[in-house]
C-alpha atoms as one frame of an Amber mdcrd trajectory, in Angstrom:
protein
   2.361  29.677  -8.385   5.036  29.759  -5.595   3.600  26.977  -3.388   3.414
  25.023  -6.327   6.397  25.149  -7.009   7.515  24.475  -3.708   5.048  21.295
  -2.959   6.384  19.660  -6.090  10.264  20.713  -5.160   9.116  18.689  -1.547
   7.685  16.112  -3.658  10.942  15.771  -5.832  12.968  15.699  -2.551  10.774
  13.227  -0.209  10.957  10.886  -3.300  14.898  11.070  -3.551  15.178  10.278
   0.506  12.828   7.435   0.282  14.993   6.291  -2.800  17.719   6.517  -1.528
  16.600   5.155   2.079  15.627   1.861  -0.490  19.225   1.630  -1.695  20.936
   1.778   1.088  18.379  -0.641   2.868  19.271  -2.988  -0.355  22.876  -2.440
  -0.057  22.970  -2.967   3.296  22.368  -6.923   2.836  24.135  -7.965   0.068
  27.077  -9.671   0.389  25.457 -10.852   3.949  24.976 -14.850   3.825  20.774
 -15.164   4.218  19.921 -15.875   7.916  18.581 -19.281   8.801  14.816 -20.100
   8.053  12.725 -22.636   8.134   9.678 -22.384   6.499   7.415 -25.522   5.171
   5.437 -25.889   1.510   1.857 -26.178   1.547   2.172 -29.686   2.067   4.360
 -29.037   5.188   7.285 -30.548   4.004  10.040 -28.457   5.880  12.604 -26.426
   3.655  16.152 -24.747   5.482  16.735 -21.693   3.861  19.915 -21.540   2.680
  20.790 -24.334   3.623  18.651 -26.534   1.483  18.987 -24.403  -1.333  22.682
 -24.323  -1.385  24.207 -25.373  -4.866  22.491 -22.698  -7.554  21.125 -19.342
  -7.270  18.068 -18.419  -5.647  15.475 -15.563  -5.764  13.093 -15.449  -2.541
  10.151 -13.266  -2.228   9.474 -12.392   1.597   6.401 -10.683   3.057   4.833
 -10.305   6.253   1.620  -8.227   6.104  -1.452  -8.886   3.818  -0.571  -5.565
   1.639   2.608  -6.857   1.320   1.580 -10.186   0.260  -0.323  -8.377  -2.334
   2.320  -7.024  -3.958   4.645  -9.971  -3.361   1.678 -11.527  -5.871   2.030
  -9.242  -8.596   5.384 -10.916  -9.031   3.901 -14.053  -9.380   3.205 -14.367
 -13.479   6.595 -12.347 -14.424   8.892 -14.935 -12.113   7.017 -17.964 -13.238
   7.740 -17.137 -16.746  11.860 -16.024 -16.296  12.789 -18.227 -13.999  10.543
 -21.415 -13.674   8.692 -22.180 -17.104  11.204 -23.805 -19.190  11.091 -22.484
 -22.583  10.269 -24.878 -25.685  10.758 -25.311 -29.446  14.430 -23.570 -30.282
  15.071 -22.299 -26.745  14.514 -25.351 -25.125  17.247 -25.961 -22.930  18.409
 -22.138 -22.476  16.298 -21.355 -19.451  17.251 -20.443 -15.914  18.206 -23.139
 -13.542  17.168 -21.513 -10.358  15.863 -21.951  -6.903  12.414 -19.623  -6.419
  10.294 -19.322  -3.435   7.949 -16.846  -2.277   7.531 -16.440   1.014   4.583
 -15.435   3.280   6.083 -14.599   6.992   3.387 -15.164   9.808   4.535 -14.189
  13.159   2.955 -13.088  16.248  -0.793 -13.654  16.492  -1.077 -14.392  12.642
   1.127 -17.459  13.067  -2.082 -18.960  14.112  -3.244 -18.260  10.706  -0.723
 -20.315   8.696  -2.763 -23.706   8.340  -5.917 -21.310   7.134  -3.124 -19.287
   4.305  -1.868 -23.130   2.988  -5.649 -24.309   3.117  -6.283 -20.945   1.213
  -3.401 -21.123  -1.322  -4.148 -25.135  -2.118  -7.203 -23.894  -3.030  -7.141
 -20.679  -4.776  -3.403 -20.638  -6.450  -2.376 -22.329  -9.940  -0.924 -25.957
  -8.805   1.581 -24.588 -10.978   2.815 -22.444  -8.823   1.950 -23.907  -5.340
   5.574 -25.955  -5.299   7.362 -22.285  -5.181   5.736 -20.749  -1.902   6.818
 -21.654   1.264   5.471 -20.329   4.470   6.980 -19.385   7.892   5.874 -19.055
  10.985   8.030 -17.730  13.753   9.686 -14.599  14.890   9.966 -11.874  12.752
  12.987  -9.508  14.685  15.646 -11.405  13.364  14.526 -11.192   9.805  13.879
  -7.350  10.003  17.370  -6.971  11.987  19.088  -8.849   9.254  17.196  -8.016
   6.321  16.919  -4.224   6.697  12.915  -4.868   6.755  11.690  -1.312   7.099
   8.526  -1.586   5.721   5.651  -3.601   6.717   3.556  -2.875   3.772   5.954
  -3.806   0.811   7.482  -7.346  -0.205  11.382  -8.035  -0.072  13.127  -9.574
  -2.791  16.823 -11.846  -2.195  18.903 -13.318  -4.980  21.055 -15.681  -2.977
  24.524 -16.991  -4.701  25.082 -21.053  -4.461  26.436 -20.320  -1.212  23.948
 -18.237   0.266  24.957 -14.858   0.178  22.522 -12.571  -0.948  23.831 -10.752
  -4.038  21.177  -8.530  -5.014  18.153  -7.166  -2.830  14.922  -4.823  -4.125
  11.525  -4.679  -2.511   8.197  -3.584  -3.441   5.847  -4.765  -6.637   6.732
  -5.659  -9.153   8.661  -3.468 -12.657  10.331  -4.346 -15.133  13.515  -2.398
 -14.123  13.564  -4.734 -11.133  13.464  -7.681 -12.744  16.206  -6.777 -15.171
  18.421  -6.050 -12.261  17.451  -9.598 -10.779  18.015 -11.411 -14.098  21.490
  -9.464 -14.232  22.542 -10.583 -10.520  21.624 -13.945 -11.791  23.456 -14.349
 -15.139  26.328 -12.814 -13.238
């Protein structure tokens, strides 16, 4: 009964550090203007993040390992209906006027991969969606310097003011409590 007790009190206290390693991670960006990237649609038309999204808010989703990606994708359908699809009938008109990009990072010897992911996503991704992921292909230190990227295995999530500074960061898949926080970082 003792060692129970004291696996689930180790439980109950790995959890807390690794929450609380999350928020300070998060806090640790915002109020940081979003380093320069350049990162092209599927169509390779080049977009200068934050430069080119400058003028309204803007939520980017940013991973660089195929778990990650995974989850990044379970954020997918819940963004797309917030943020992108404009609502009709009586709310027509009241929807979010956003910037939203999700971004798959290739560096190192996956760069090489990044004409094979667009091929890929042309293919097997909603057209829909396709105009709201970008990809990048570069270095990834500067990014993991400046973003507080810890984690290999989980996505990173930016709301970015009209200027550029990041105002809100959370990682990992997706929950509902997360994307209350991001709705309330943009209506603020």
């Amino acid at each position: 009964m003792t060692k129970v007790y004291f696996w689930n009190l180790s439980q109950s206290v790995f959890f807390i550090l690794s929450l609380m390693a999350a928020v300070s991670s998060s806090a640790q960006v915002v109020g940081k203007i979003f380093p320069d990237m350049t990162a092209e649609t599927v169509d390779s038309k080049k977009v200068n993040l934050p430069q080119d999204v400058k003028g309204k808010f803007t939520l980017l989703g940013l991973a660089y390992s195929k778990k990650s990606e995974d989850e990044l994708n379970t954020w997918f359908n819940p963004i797309f209906g917030k943020f992108i699809q404009k609502p009709t009938g009586m709310m027509e008109g009241m929807g979010y006027d956003v910037n939203v990009y999700f971004v798959p990072m290739f560096t190192g010897i996956n760069a090489a991969a990044t004409g094979t992911a667009k091929r890929k996503a042309m293919k097997n991704t909603d057209p829909k969606l396709l105009p709201y992921i970008l990809f990048y292909k570069g270095e990834l230190k500067k990014y993991k310097d400046e973003l507080s990227f810890d984690r290999r295995d989980i996505p990173y999530f930016f709301v970015l003011d009209a200027n550029g500074k990041i105002v809100y960061a959370t990682d990992g898949a997706y929950d509902n409590s997360k994307m209350d926080a991001i709705e309330t970082a943009v209506d603020n």
